[in-house]
C-alpha positions as CSV (number, residue, x, y, z in Angstrom):
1,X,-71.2,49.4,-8.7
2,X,-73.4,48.6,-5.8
3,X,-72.9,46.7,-2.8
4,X,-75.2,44.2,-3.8
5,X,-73.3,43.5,-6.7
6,X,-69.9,43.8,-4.7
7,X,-71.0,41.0,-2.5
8,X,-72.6,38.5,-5.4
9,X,-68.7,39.1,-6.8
10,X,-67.4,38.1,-3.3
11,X,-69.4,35.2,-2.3
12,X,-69.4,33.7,-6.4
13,X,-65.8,34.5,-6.4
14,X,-65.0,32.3,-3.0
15,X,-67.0,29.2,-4.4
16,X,-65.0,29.1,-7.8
17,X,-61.9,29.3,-6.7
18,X,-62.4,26.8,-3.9
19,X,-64.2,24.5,-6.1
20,X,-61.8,24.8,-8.9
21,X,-58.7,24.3,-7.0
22,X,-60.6,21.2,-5.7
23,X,-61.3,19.8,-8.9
24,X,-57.7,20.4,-10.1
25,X,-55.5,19.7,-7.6
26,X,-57.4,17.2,-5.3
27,X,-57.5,14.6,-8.1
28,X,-54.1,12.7,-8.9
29,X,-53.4,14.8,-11.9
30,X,-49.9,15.4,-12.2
31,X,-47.6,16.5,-9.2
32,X,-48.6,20.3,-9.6
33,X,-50.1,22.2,-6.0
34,X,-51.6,26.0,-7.9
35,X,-48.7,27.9,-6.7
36,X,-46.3,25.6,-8.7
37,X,-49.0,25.4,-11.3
38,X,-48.8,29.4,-12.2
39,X,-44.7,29.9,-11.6
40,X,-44.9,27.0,-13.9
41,X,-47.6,28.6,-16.5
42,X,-45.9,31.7,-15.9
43,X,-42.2,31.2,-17.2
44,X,-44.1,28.7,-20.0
45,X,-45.9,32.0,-21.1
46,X,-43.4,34.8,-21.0
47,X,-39.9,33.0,-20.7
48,X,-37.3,32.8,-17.8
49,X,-37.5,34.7,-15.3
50,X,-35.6,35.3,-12.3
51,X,-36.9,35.2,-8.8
52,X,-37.4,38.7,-8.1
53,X,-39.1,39.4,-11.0
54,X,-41.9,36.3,-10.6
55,X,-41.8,37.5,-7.0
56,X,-43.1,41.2,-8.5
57,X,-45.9,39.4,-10.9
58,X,-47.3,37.0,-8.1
59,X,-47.0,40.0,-5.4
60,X,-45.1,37.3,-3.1
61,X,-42.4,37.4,-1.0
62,X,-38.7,36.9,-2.5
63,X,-38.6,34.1,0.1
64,X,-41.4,32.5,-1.2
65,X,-40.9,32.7,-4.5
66,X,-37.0,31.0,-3.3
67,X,-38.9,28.3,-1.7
68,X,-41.4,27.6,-4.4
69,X,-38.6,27.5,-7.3
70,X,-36.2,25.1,-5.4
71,X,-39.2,22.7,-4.9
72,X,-39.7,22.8,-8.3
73,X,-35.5,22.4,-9.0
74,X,-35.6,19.8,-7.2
75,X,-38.2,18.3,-9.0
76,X,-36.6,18.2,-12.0
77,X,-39.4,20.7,-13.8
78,X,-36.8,24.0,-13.3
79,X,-33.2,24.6,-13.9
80,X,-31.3,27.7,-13.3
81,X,-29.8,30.1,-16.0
82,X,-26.7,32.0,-14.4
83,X,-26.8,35.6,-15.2
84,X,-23.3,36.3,-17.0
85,X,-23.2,39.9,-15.7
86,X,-24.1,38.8,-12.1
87,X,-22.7,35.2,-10.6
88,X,-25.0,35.6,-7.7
89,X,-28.1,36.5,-10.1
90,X,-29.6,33.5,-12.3
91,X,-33.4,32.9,-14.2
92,X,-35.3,29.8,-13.7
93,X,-36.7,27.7,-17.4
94,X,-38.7,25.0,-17.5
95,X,-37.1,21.4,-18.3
96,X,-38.9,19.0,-20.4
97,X,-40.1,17.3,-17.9
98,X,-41.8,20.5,-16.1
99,X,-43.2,21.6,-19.8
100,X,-44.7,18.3,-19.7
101,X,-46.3,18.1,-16.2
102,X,-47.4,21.5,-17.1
103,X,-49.2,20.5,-20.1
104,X,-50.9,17.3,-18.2
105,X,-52.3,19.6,-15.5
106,X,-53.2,22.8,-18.1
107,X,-55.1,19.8,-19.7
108,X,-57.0,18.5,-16.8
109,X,-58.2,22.0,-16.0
110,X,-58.5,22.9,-19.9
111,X,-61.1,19.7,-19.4
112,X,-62.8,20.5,-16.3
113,X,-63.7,24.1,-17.7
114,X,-64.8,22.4,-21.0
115,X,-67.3,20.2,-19.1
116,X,-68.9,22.7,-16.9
117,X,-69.3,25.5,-19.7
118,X,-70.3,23.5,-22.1
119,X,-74.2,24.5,-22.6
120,X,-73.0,28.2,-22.3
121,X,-72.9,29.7,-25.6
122,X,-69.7,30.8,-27.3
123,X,-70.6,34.7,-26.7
124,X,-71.4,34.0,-23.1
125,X,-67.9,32.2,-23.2
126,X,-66.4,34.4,-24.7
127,X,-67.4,37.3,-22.5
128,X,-66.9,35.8,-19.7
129,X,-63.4,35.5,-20.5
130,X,-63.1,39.0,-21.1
131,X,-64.3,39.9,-18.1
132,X,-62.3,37.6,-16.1
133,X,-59.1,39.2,-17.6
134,X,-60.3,43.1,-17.1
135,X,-60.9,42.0,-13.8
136,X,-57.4,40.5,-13.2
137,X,-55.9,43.4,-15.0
138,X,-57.4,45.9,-12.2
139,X,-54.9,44.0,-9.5
């Protein structure tokens, strides 16, 4: 890959993240901030999960993960599984109502995608999706 083409990745990179998380979380859609978004999307997707583990996918802090879950706890959008082989151990799940905030914000971004890609053909789609997940295999 050349440099050139290192720094178009860079620079597009840095607009589209910063204008998506503007569209998506600056708007009064649901109570979700992206970090709460993803823990959320992410025990949706694959199931509960304890703290250390999400800590390992997200490549965060225990701490922070800690932090992040209990906000959500206290929301009401998480509850704690206790592990039976470990009383100090314990997986988070969504609640109803976090698998319903969930699906209002998956929606508003699910919209916001629609919109802007909608005079790209379903190939260029397509691809583009592909390429978005070989690139967030390679971290």
């Amino acid at each position: 890959m050349t440099t050139n083409a290192i720094q178009i990745i860079e620079a597009e990179l840095g607009i589209f993240i910063r204008r998506f998380i503007a569209a998506t979380t600056n708007k009064k859609v649901g109570n979700l901030d992206r970090a709460a978004y993803l823990l959320l999307h992410q025990i949706s997707t694959h199931g509960s999960a304890g703290v250390k583990a999400l800590a390992e996918e997200f490549q965060l802090d225990i701490s922070t993960i800690s932090r992040q879950t209990a906000a959500l706890e206290q929301k009401g959008y998480l509850y704690r599984i206790p592990d039976p082989q470990d009383g100090r151990a314990y997986s988070m799940q969504l609640t109803d109502a976090g698998t319903e905030e969930l699906a209002l914000n998956k929606q508003a971004r699910l919209a916001y995608l629609t919109k802007h890609l909608q005079d790209w053909t379903e190939e260029d789609q397509q691809r583009f999706g592909e390429l978005l997940n070989k690139f967030n295999d390679t971290f």
